[in-house]
C-alpha positions in Angstrom: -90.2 51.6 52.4 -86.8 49.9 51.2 -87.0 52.1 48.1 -87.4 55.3 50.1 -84.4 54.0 52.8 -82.3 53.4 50.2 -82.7 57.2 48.6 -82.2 58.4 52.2 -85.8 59.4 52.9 -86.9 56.9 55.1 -87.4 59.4 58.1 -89.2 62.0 56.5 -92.2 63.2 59.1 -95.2 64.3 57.6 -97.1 66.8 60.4 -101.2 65.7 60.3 -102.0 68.6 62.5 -100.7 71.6 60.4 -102.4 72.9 58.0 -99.4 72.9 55.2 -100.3 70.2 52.7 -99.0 66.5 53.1 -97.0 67.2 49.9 -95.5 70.1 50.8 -94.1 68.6 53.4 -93.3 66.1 51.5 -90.9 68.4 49.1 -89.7 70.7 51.5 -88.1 67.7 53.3 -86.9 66.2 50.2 -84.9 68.9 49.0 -83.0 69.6 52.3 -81.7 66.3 52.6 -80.8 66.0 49.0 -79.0 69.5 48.6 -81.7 71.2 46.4 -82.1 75.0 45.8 -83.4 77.0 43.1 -79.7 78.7 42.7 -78.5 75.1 41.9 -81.4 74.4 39.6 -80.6 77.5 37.6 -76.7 76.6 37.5 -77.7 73.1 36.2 -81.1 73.9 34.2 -78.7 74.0 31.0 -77.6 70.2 31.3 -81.7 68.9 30.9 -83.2 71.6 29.0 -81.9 71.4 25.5 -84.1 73.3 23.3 -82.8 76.7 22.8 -86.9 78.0 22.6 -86.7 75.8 25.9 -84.0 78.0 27.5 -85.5 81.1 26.2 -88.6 80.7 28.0 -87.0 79.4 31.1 -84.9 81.9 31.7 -87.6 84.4 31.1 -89.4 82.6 33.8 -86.4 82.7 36.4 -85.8 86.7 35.5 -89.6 87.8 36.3 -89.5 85.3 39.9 -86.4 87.0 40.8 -87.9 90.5 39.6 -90.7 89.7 42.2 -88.3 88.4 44.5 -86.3 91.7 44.4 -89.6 93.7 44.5 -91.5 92.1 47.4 -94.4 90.8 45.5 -95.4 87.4 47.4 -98.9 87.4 46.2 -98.3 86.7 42.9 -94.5 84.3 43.2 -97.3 82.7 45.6 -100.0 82.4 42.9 -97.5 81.1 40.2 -98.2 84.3 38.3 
């Protein structure tokens, strides 16, 4: 526990009586109190991903989420698809 106190995620709850997964709990939790979103993820992705086929295919991957995104398809941003 002094590891997770001192990262500031000491009082993270996890719910036993919903039916979202422990670990999604987990994460959701985890990135509000550290600040992260996908928008900052994409403004940063260049300073960890350093292989241009690496960028290529990451940014191909962002542009068809945020084409499902814009055209309402859950099932599949859902699926991973």
């Amino acid at each position: 526990m002094k590891v997770m106190e001192k990262l500031g995620i000491d009082h993270i709850t996890i719910a036993t009586n919903s039916s979202e997964p422990y670990e999604e709990q987990f994460w959701k939790q985890f990135d509000f109190i550290m600040g992260l979103t996908e928008e900052g993820l994409a403004n940063e992705y260049p300073l960890f991903v350093t292989n241009p086929n690496d960028h290529a295919k990451l940014e191909a991957v962002i542009a068809q989420k945020n084409a499902q995104l814009e055209s309402g398809d859950n099932a599949k941003i859902a699926s991973g698809l």
